[in-house]
DSSP file (Angstrom, degrees, kcal/mol; ACC not computed):
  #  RESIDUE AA STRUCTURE BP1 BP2  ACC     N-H-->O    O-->H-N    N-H-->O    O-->H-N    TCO  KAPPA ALPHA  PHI   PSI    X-CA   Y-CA   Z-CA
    1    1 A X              0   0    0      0, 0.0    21,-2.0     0, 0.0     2,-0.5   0.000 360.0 360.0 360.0 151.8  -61.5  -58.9  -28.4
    2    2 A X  B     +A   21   0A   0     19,-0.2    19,-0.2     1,-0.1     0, 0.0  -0.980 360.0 174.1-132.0 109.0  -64.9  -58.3  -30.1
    3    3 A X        -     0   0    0     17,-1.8    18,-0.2    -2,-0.5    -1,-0.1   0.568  42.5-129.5-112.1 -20.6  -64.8  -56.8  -33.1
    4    4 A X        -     0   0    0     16,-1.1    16,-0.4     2,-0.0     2,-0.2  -0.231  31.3 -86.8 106.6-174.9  -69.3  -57.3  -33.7
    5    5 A X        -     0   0    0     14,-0.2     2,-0.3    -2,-0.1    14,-0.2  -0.854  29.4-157.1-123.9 161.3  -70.9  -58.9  -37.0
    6    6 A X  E     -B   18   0B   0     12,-1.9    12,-2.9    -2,-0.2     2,-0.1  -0.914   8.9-140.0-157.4 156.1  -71.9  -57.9  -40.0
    7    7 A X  E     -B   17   0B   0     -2,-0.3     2,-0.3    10,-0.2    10,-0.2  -0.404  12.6-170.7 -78.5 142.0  -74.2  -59.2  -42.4
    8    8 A X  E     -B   16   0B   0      8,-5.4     8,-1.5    -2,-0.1     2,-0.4  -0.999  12.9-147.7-137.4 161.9  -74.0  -59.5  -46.3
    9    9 A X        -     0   0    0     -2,-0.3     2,-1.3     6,-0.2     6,-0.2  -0.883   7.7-152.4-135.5 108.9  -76.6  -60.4  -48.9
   10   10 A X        -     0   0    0     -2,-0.4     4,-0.1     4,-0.3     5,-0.1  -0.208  59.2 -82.9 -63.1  29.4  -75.2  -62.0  -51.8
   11   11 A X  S    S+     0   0    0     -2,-1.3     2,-0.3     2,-0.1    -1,-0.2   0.203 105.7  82.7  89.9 -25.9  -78.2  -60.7  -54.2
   12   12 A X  S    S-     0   0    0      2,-0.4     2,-6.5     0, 0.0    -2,-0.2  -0.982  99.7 -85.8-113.6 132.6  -80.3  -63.4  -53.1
   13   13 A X  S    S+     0   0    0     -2,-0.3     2,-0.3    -4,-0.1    -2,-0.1   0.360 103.9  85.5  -2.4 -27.4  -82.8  -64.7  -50.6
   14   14 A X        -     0   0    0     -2,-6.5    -2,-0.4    -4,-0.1    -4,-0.3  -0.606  60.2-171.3-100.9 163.4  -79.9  -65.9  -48.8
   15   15 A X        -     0   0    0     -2,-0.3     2,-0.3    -6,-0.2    -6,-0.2  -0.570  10.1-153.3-123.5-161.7  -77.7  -63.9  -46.3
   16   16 A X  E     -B    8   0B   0     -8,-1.5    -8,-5.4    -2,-0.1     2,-0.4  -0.928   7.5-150.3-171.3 133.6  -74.5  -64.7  -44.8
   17   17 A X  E     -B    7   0B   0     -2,-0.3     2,-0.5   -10,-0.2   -10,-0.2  -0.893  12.1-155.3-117.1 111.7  -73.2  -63.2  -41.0
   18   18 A X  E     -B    6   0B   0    -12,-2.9   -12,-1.9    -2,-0.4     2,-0.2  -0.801   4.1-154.4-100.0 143.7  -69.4  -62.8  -40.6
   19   19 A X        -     0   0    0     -2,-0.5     2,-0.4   -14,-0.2   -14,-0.2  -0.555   7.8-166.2 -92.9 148.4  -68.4  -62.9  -37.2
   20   20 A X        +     0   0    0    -16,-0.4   -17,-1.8    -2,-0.2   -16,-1.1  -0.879  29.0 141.4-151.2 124.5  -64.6  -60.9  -35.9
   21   21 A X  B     -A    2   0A   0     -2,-0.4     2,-0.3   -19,-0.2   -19,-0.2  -0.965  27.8-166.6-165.2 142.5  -63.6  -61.8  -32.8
   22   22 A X        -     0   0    0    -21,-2.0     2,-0.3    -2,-0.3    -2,-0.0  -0.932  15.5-150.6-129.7 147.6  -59.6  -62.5  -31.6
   23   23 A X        -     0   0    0     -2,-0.3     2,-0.4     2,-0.0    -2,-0.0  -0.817  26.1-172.8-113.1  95.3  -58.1  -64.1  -28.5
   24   24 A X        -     0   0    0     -2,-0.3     2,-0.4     2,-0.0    -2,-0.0  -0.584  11.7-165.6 -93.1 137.8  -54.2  -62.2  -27.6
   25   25 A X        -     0   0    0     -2,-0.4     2,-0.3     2,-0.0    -2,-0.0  -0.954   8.5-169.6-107.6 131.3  -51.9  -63.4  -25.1
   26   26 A X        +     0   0    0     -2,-0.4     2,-0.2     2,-0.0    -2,-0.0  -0.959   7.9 175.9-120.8 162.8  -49.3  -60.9  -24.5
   27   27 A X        +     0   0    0     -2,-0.3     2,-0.4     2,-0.0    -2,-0.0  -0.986   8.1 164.7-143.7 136.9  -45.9  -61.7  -22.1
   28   28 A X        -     0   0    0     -2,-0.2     2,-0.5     2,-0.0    -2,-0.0  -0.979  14.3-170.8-154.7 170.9  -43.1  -59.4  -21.6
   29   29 A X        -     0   0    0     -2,-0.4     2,-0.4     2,-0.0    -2,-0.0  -0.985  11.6-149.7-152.3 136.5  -40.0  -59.0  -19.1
   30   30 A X        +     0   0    0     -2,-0.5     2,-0.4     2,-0.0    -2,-0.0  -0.974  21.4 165.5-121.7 134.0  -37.7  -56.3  -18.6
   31   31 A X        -     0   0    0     -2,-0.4     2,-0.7     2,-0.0    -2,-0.0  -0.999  20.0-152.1-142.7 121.6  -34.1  -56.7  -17.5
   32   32 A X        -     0   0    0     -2,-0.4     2,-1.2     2,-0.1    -2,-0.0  -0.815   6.2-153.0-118.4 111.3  -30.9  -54.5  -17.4
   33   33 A X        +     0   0    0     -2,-0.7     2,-0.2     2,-0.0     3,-0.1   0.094  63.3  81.9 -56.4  19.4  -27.4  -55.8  -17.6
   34   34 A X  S    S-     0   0    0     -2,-1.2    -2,-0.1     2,-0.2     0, 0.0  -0.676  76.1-124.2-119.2-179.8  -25.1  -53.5  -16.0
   35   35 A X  S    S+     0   0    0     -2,-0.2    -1,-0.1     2,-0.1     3,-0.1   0.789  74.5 104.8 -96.7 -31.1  -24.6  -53.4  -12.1
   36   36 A X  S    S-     0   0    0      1,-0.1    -2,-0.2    -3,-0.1     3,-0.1  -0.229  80.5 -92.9 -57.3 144.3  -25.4  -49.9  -11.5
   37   37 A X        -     0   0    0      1,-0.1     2,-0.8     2,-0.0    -1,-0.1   0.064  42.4 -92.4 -73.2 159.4  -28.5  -49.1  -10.0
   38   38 A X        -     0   0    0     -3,-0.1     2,-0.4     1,-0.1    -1,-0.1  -0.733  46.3-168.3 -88.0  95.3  -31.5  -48.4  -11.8
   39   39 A X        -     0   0    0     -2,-0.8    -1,-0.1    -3,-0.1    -3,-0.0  -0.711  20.2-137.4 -76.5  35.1  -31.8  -44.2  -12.3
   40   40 A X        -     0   0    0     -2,-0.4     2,-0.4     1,-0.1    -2,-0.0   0.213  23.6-156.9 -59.0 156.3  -34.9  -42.6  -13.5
   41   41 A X              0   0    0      1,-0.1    -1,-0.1     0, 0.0     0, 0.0  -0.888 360.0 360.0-114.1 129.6  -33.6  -39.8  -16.1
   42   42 A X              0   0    0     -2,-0.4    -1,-0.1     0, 0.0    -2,-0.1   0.493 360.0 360.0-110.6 360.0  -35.9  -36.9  -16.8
């Protein structure tokens, strides 16, 4: 993810450029314990 920059200026000549930026891993698994078959319910 890219979240951009942004600049600040501490009041003097100099400035200072903050960066936001993330790297996410997601994992997921779905599993149902009974034996009966699998039902959608509306």
């Amino acid at each position: 993810m890219d979240f951009g920059s942004t600049t600040y200026f501490g009041g003097t000549a100099n400035q200072t450029v903050v960066k936001f930026h993330d790297h996410v891993a997601r994992v997921g698994i779905n599993y149902q314990f009974t034996a009966a078959p699998v039902v959608a319910k509306y």
